[in-house]
N, C-alpha and C positions, 0 to 999 in steps of 0.2 A: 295649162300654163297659168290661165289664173294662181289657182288652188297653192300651186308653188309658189307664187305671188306672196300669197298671206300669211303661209306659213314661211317663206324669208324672212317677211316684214317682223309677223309676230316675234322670232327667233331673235331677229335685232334691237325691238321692243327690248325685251328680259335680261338679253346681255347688256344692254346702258343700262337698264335699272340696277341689274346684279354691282355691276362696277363701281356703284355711290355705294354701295353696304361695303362692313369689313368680312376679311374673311377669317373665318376662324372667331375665338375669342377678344375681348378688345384687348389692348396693353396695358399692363397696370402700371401706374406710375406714384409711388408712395409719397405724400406732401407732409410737411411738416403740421402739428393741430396745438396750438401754445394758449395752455388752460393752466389757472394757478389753483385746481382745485378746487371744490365746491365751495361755496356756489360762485361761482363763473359764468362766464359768457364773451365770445368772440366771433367774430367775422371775418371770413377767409373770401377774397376774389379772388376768380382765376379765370385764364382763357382754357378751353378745352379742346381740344380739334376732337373730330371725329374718329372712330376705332379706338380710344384713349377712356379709361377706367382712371379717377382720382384715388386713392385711396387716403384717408384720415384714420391712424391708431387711439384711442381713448380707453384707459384703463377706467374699470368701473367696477363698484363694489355693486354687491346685489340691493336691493331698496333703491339704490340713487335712482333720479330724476334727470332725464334727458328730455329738451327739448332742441330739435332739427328744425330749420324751414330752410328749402333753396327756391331762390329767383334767379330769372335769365332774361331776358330780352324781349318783348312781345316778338309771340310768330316761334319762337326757336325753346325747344322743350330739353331741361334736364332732367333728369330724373338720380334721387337717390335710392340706396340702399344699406341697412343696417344691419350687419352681420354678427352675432353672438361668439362667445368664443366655442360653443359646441357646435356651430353650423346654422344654427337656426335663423332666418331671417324675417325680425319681427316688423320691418317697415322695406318691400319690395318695388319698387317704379313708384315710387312717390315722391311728393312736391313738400309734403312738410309729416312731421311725425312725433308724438310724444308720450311719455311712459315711464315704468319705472325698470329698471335692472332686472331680470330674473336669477342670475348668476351673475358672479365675481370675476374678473378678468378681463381682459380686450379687446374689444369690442372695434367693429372696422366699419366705416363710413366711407360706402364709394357713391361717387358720384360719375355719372354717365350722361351721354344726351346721343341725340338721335344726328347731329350735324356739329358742325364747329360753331363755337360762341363763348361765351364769357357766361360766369353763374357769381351769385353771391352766395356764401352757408354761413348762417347764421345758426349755433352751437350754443345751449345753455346747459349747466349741468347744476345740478342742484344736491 
C-alpha cells in the first residue's frame, strides 16, 4: 500500500510539472524589426507568454556586423537565437551575441524564454 502511495504521489508530481511546459514546438509569432540600414540600431520591447517563439527577419549581406543583446527581468530568463538563411545557427540560448555575416540573405532572430515576461532586444547592425 505504501509503495502504491509513492508511486501515485511521484505520478502526480510529473503530470503538474509536465503541464507548465508547452507541448510540442513553441508558436511562432512574426514581429515587425524597423532598421534604416547600416549602420543602425534599435530597440524592441515586448511581453512574451510562454510556448510563444518572437521571430525578427533582418536581411544581411555577408561581412556585415551584427550586434544582439536581450534583457528581461531579474529571476525570469529569455533567451535568443540566430538563424542563418542556410540553417545554421550561429548564436543558440543566448543572452547576447556578436559577429559578422557569413552569407547574404535573412537571417531570423527568435526570441524564446522558459515563462512569460517582458524582454528588451537591442539590434545593432553595422
Amino acid at each position: 500500500m505504501i509503495r502504491f502511495t509513492l508511486v501515485a504521489l511521484a505520478l502526480s508530481v510529473a503530470a503538474s510539472g509536465a503541464g507548465a511546459q508547452c507541448r510540442g514546438a513553441d508558436k511562432a509569432v512574426e514581429l515587425k524589426l524597423t532598421l534604416a540600414g547600416a549602420p543602425s540600431e534599435t530597440l524592441v520591447s515586448q511581453r512574451i507568454p510562454l510556448c510563444v517563439r518572437h521571430e525578427y527577419k533582418l536581411a544581411m549581406k555577408a561581412g556585415q556586423r551584427l550586434e544582439l543583446q536581450l534583457t528581461s527581468p531579474s529571476g525570469q530568463k529569455g533567451m535568443l537565437t540566430l538563424v542563418a538563411p542556410s540553417g545554421d545557427k550561429p548564436a543558440d540560448g543566448e543572452n547576447e551575441w556578436s559577429g559578422a555575416a557569413k552569407e547574404s540573405g535573412t537571417y531570423i532572430i527568435e526570441v524564446s524564454t522558459d515563462k512569460t515576461t517582458t524582454y528588451t532586444l537591442k539590434v545593432v547592425l553595422k
